[in-house]
C-alpha positions as semicolon CSV with decimal commas, in nm:
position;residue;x (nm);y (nm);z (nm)
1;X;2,284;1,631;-1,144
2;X;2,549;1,417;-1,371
3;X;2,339;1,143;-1,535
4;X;2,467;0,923;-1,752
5;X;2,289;0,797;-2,060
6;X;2,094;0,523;-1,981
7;X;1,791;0,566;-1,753
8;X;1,832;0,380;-1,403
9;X;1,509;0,441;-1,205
10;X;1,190;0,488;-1,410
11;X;0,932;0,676;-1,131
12;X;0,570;0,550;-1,178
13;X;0,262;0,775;-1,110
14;X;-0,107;0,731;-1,129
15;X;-0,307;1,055;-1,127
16;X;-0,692;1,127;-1,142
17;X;-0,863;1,451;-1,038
18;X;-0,524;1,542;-0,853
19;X;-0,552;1,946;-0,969
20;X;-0,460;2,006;-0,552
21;X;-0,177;1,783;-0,508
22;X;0,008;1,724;-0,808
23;X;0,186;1,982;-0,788
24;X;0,342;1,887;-0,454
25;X;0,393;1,525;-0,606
26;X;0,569;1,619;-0,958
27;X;0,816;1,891;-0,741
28;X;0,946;1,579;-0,500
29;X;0,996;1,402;-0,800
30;X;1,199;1,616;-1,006
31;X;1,362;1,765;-0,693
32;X;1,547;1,461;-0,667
33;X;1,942;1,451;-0,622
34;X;2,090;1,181;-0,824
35;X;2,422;1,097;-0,988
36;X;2,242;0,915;-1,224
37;X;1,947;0,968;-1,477
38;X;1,585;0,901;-1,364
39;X;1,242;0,955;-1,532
40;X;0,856;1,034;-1,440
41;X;0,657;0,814;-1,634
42;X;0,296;0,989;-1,529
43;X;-0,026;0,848;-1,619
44;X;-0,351;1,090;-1,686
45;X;-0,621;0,853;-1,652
46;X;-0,874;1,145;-1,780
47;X;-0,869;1,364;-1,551
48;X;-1,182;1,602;-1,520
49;X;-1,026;1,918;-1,378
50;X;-0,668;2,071;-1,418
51;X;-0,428;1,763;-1,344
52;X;-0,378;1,725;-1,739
53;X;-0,295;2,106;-1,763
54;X;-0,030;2,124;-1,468
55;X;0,141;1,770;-1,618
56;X;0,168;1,960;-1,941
57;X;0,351;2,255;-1,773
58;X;0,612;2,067;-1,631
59;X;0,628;1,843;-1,927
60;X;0,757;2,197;-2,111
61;X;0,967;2,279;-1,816
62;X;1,175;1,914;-1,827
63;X;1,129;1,722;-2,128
64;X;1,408;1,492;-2,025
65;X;1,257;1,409;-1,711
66;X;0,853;1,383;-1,750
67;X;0,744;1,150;-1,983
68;X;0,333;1,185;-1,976
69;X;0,046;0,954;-2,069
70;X;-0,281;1,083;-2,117
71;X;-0,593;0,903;-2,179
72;X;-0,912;1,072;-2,346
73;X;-1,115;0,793;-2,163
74;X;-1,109;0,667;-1,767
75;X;-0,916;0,329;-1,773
76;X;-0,998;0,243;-1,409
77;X;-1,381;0,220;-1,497
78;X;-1,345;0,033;-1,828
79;X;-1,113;-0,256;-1,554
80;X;-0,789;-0,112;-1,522
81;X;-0,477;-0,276;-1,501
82;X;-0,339;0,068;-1,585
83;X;0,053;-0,025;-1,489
84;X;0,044;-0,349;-1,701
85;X;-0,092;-0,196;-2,007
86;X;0,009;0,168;-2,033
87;X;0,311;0,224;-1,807
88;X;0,539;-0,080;-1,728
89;X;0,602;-0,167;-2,108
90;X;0,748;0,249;-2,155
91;X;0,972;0,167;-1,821
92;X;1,372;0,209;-1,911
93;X;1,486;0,191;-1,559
94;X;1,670;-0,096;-1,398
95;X;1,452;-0,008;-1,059
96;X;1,093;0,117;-1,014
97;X;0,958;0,388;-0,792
98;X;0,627;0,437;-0,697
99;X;0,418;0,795;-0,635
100;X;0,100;0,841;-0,669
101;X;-0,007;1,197;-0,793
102;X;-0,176;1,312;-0,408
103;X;0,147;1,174;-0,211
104;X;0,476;1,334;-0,222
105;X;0,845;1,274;-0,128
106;X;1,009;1,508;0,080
107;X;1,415;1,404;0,056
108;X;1,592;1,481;-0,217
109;X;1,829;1,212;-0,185
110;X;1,563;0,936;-0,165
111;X;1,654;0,759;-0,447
112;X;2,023;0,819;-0,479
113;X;1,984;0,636;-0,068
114;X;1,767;0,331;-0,217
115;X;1,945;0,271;-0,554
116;X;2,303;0,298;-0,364
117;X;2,171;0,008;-0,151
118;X;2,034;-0,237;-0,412
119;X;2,363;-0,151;-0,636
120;X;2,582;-0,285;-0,346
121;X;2,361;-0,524;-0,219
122;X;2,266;-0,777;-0,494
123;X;2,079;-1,022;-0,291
124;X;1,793;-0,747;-0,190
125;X;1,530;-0,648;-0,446
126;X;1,339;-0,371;-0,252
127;X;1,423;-0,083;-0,059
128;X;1,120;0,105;0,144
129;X;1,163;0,390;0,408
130;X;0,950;0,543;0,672
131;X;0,725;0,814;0,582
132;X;0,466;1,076;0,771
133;X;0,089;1,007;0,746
134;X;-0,101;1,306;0,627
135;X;-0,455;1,360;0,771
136;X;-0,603;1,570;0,513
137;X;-0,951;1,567;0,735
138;X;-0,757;1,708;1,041
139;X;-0,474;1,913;0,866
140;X;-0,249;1,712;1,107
141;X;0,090;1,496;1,023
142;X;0,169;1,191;1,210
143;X;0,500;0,949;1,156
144;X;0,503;0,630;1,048
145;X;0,772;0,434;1,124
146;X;0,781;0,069;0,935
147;X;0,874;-0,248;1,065
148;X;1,109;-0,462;0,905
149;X;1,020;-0,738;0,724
150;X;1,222;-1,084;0,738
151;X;0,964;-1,350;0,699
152;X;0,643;-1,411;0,470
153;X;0,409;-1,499;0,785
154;X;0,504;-1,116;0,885
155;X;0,406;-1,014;0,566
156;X;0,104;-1,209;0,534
157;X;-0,019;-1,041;0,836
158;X;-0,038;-0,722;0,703
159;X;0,112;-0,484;0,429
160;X;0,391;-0,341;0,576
161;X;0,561;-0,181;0,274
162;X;0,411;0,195;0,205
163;X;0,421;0,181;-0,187
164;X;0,514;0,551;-0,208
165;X;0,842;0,446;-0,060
166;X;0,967;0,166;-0,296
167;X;1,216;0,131;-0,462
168;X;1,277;-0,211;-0,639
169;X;1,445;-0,403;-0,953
170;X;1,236;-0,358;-1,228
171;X;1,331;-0,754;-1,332
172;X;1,163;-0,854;-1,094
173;X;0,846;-0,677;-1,183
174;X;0,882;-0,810;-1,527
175;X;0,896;-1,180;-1,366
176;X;0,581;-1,127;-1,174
177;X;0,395;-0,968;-1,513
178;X;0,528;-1,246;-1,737
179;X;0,509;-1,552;-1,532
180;X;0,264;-1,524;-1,249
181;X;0,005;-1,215;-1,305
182;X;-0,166;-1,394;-1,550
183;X;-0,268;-1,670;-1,382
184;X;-0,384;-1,454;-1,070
185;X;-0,754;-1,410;-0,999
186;X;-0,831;-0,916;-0,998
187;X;-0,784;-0,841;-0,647
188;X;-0,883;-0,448;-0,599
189;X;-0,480;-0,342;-0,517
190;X;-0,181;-0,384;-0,699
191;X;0,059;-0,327;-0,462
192;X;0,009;-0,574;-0,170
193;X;0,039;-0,870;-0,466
194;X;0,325;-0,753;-0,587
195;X;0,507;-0,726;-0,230
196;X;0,387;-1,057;-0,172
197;X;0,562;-1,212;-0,522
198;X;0,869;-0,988;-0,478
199;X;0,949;-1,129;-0,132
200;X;0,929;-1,496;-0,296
201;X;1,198;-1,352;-0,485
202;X;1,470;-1,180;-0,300
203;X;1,507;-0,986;0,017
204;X;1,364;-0,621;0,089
205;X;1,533;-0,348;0,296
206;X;1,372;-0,074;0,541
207;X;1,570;0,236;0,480
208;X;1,528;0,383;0,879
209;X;1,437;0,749;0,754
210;X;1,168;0,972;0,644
211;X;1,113;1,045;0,300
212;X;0,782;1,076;0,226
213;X;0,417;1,211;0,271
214;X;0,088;0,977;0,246
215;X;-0,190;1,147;0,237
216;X;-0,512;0,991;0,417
217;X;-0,807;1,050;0,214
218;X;-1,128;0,960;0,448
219;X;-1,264;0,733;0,180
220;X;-1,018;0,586;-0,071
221;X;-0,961;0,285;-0,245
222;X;-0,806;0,154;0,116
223;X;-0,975;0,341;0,390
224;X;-1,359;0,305;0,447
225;X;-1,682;0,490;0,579
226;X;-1,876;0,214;0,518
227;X;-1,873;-0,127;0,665
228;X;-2,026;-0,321;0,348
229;X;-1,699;-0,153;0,130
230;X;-1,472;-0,253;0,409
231;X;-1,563;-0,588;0,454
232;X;-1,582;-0,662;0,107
233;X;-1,180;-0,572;0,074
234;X;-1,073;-0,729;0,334
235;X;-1,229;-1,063;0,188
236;X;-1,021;-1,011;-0,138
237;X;-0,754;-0,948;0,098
238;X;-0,776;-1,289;0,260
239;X;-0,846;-1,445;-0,059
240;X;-0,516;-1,287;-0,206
241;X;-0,284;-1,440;0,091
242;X;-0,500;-1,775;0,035
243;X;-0,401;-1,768;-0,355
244;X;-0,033;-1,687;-0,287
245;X;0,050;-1,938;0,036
246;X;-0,119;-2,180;-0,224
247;X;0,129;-2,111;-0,533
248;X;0,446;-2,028;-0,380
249;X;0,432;-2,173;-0,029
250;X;0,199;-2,536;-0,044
251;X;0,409;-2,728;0,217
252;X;0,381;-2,420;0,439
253;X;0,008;-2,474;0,580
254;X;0,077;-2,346;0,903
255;X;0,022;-2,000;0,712
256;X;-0,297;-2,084;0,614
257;X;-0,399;-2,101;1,010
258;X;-0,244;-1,760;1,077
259;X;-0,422;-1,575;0,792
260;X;-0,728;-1,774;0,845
261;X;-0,695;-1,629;1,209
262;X;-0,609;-1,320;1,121
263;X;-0,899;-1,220;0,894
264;X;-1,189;-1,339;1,132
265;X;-0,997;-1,129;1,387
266;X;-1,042;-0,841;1,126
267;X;-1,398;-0,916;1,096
268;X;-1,480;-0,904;1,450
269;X;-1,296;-0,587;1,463
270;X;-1,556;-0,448;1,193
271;X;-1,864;-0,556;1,360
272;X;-1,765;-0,385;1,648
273;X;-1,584;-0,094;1,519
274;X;-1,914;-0,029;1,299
275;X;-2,127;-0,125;1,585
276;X;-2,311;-0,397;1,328
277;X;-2,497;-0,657;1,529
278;X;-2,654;-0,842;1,163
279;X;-2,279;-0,892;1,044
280;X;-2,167;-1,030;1,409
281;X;-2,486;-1,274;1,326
282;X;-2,395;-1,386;1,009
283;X;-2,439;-1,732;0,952
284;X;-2,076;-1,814;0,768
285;X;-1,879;-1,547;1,014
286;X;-2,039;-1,744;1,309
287;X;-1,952;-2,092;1,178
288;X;-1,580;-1,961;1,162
289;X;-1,596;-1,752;1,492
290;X;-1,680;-2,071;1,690
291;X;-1,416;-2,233;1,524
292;X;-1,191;-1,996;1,643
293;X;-1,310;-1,904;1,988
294;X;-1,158;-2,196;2,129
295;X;-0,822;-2,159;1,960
296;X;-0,718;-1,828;2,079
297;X;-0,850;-1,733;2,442
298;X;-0,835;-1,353;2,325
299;X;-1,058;-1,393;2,010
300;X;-1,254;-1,659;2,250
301;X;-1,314;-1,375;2,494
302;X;-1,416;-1,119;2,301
303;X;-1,688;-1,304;2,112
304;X;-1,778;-1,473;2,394
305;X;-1,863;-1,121;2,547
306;X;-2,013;-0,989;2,218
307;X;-2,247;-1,304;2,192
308;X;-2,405;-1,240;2,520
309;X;-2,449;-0,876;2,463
310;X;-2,358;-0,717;2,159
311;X;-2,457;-0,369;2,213
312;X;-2,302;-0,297;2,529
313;X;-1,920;-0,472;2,532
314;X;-1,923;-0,314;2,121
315;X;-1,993;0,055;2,269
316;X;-1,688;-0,095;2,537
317;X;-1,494;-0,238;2,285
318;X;-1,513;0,104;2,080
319;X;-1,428;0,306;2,385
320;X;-1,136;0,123;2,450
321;X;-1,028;0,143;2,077
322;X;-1,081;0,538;2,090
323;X;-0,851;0,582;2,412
324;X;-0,585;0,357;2,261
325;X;-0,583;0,590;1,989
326;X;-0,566;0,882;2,182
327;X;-0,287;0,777;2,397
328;X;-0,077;0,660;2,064
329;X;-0,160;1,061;1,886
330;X;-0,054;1,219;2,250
331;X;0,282;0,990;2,250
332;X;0,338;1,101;1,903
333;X;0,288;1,449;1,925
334;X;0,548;1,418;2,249
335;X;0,769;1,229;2,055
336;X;0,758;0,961;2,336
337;X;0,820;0,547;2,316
């Protein structure tokens, strides 16, 4: 690797209790293949097994590279906002990448790809990539392959940009901690807010390749076995698009039907996905589902079914959802369309 002297991507990751994976993580970090200098900024939030230990060992191994933070005391219960006040301010790069310490990227080239890009392409601010899904329940691997994104109401819909994949100008970042974080009500993810500013801001890019591994916990921060958890995010979800259609798109108000739409859609999936008759009840979800029933004749439908007998078209409803998941795993493992 031929670096020159100043920094140009500063790598960002978050580790906790991570003794099984880090070392996977750190590897596809310094692995890397670059014609310029990069660095691992790696934050130890207190870690109660070995992750402290293995950072140190690779801090010994490549001082230039690994440039550690550990805390004696958990940030993330005392409120977080980790990045903000531990990491971002140390950041020398001119772009930001994102691991977190139980994903890992598998090409070396990753970031020599995504910094190439945004160096000849001045107008874009992010670069993402496709990645594979780890199942660490099943021991199984499944691909992921991203859509592009070219509008906000496509972005609204859904986060579409895998974090571990980023790679974006760290000016940008800076903008959104300096002039707009602070004025934004704690939503329980960093990421999807950030997309969400970023794209007010320039253009983002999906790399068409794999370079990356996500691994599926079966209950983190963003993946649920319990309804009351789930439904509870996805309201701070809805609540986040609401607060950033309102600040950096007002005349737009069309959006606000589509996420409005969206979420109860979301909700209805939960009640039946959980098999919860008392949430499919609920006196505020039922104002809005009549609302809604007769503006989309698919939503309209399925409630409509639900209402007149919840127990049997859920148990449907779920069967259905379980064979559309089979058929997508069998086309998968085929590699079919």
């Amino acid at each position: 690797m031929t670096c020159s002297e100043k920094i140009k991507v500063s790598v960002i990751t978050l580790a906790y209790n991570h003794e099984k994976y880090i070392h996977q993580c750190l590897e596809g970090v310094i692995s890397q293949n670059t014609n310029f200098k990069f660095e691992l900024l790696i934050h130890d939030d207190a870690s109660t097994d070995k992750t402290a230990d293995i950072i140190r060992e690779y801090e010994a191994k490549y001082p230039d590279i690994i440039k550690p933070i550990y805390q004696i005391e958990n940030q993330y219960s005392k409120g977080g906002d980790i990045g903000r006040r531990f990491i971002y301010p140390k950041a020398k790069g001119k772009y930001i990448a994102i691991c977190e310490g139980d994903d890992y990227w598998i090409d070396p080239l990753k970031l020599q790809k995504q910094v190439d890009f945004l160096e000849n392409n001045p107008d874009y601010g992010l670069v993402y990539t496709n990645h594979l899904n780890y199942f660490q329940k099943n021991d199984s691997f499944e691909e992921h392959h991203c859509d592009e994104v070219h509008d906000i109401a496509y972005l609204l819909k859904g986060n579409k940009i895998p974090t571990l994949t980023t790679c974006f100008k760290r000016e940008l970042l800076q903008d959104y901690l300096d002039n707009f974080y602070p004025k934004m009500p704690k939503f329980p993810f960093g990421d999807y807010s950030l997309w969400l500013y970023l794209f007010s801001k320039a253009k983002f890019y999906l790399l068409p390749e794999v370079t990356s591994v996500y691994r599926v916990l079966e209950n983190s921060a963003s993946h649920f076995t319990d309804y009351k958890k789930e439904f509870s995010f996805e309201q701070k979800v809805y609540e986040c698009r609401l607060f950033f259609i309102e600040n950096l798109y007002p005349k737009e108000t069309y959006l606000i039907e589509k996420v409005k739409y969206n979420y109860f859609y979301k909700m209805l999936k939960i009640c039946i996905l959980y098999n919860n008759e008392s949430l499919f009840i609920d006196k505020k979800l039922q104002d809005y589902y009549l609302e809604m029933k007769n503006k989309n004749n698919k939503f309209g439908i399925k409630y409509r079914l639900l209402k007149c007998n919840f127990s049997f078209f859920s148990r449907l409803f779920r069967s259905d959802i379980y064979v559309k998941n089979i058929k997508i795993k069998v086309k998968s493992f085929f590699n079919l369309k």
